[in-house]
Residue, then its C-alpha position, 0 to 999 in steps of 0.5 A: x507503540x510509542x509516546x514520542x515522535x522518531x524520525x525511524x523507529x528501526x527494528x531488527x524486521x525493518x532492518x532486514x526488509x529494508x537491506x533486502x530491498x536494497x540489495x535487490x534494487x542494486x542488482x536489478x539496476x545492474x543486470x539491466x545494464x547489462x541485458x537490456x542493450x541485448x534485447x535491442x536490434x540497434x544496441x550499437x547506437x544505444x548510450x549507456x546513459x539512456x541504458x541507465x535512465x532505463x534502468x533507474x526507471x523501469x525499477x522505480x515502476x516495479x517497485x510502484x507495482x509492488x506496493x500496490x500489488x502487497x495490499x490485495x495479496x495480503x488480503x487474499x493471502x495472511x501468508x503476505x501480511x509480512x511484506x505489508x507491515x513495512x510498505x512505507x519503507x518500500x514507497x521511500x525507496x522507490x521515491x530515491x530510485x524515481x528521483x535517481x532517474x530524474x537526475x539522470x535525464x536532467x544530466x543527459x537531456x538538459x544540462x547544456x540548455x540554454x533555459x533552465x533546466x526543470x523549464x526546459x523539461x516542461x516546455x521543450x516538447x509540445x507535441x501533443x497532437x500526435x502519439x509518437x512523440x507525445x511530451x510523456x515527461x509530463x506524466x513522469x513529472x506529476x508521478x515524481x512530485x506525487x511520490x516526493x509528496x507521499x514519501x515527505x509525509x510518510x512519517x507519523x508526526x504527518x498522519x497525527x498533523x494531517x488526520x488519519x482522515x487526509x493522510x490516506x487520501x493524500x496517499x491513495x493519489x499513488x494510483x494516479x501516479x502509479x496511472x501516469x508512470x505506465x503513461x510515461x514509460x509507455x509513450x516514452x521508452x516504450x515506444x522508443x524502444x526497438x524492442x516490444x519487451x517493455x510494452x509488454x512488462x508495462x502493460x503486464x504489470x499494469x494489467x497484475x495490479x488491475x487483477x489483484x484489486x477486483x480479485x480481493x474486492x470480490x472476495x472481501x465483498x462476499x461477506x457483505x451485509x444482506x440483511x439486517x441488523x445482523x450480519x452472519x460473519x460465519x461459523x464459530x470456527x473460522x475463527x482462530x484463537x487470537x486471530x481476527x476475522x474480518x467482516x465488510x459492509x456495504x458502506x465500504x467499513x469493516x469489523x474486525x471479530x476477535x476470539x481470546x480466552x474462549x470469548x468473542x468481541x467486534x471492534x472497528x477494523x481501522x487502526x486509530x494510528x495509521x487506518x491499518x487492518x487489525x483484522x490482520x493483527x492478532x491478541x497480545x498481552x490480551x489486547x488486539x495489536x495493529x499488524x503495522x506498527x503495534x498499536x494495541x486496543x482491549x477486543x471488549x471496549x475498543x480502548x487503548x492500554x493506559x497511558x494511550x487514549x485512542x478509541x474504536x467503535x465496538x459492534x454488539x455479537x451473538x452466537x447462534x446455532x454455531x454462527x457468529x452474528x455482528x449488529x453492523x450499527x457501531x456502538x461511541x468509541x470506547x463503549x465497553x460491550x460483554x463479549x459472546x462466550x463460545x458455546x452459550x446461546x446469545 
């Protein structure tokens, strides 16, 4: 954690993710550039401006399917918790990329019109009763402005100003502007193209993240309360010394149950700081730390070492014939409660 605002609080992980994802950008874009002319039967007549457009474009919809694709990964598989810790490193890139696309269709396109140059792109093409031709630079426009939004807000002093609450609601339009990227680059260079190969990406990829959410939803889903007031979490076993199990609720909240020292508590799943999964973190110096960006809280009263002053909500636990049983009613943030010793009846 840290007491002081950064404008990036690198680290050698970060530093690493990022020159990665870098590097990876750079030889996408060029062996586009190369390929793409390939798949197209009239590559002739094709400019080696659009075949950078395409290039700058199709990378920037990739890199929106990762970003949305790491969050269910991560939930199905812990092997993929490490890409998620970083994904705002990732969501900047792809807004620099976008904006690179961008800037190459004004070029192109607008440069010599005698209107503006951002007027023109919205007003030039008004053919909105037929599909082929249909203005797809407006799609292309809203997911822009969206990402330059999500990614001009992605530092913490937005979050502390915004509240935890906004702030993710701001960030969860990347849906809807992950929706107008498959319109644009589908009613646009999709249909455009001579080739089917970028329908069919499109579409693929559109159809891969669809697949992962209701693949991790159904998952998450079967811990589901049925009962109440206490929730069977499972067997003491399935949870790992130091590690977390999450438990969903019907209202769409979680419990994150923790196991440190031979002992288990239950605390509120969301991180205070940024709403990151806990139950995905693990203990450290006795404490349970946000998988993100570090954020640590005592498992026994959801509160934040000294000097820090977030709460959690904390849940009451009990052992019975080897299960774990979580009371789903949240005790007030901070409210201490005596953790349930393995191995003693509760």
């Amino acid at each position: 954690m840290s007491v002081l605002y950064r404008p990036v609080g690198w680290n050698w992980n970060k530093a690493i993710y990022d020159a990665i994802v870098i590097v990876a950008v750079v030889a996408y874009v060029l062996t586009f550039i190369h390929v793409a002319p390939l798949l197209e039967t009239g590559a002739a007549s094709i400019d080696d401006a659009v075949v950078r457009m395409r290039a700058f474009g199709t990378c920037a919809f990739l890199l929106l399917t990762i970003i949305l694709s790491i969050g269910p990964l991560a939930r199905i598989d812990r092997r993929f918790l490490p890409l998620l810790y970083n994904r705002r490193h990732l969501g900047v890139i792809a807004c620099i990329v976008a904006v690179t696309h961008a800037m190459h269709v004004l070029n192109w396109y607008l440069a010599y019109s005698p209107t503006d140059p951002y007027l023109a792109l919205l007003t030039s093409n008004t053919s909105f009763g037929r599909l082929a031709g249909f203005p797809f630079e407006l799609f292309g426009v809203a997911a822009l402005l969206v990402l330059l939004v999500q990614a001009a807000t992605s530092h913490d002093f937005w979050l502390s100003f915004l509240t935890p609450p906004v702030w993710k609601a701001v960030h969860m339009i990347v849906y809807g502007a992950y929706a107008s990227v498959v319109l644009h680059v589908g009613l646009g260079a999709g249909l455009a193209s001579k080739s089917p190969a970028l329908l069919i990406v499109v579409s693929g990829c559109a159809a891969t993240v669809a697949g992962l959410h209701l693949w991790a939803a159904r998952l998450g889903g079967r811990a589901d309360a049925q009962t109440a007031p206490w929730i069977n979490a499972g067997p003491v076993e399935a949870i790992v010394e130091g590690r977390g199990l999450v438990v969903h609720l019907s209202d769409a909240e979680s419990i994150a149950i923790f196991r440190h020292a031979g002992r288990l508590s239950a605390i509120a799943n969301a991180c205070a700081h940024q709403n990151g999964p806990l139950g995905e973190g693990r203990i450290v110096d006795g404490c349970v730390t946000c998988p993100w960006h570090g954020f640590q809280y005592r498992p026994e009263d959801g509160c934040a070492p000294a000097p820090f002053t977030e709460k959690l909500a904390t849940y009451r636990l009990k052992i019975d014939n080897g299960l774990v049983l979580v009371d789903p009613r949240p005790n007030p943030p901070g409210t201490r409660v005596e953790p349930a010793t393995i191995g003693a009846a509760r």
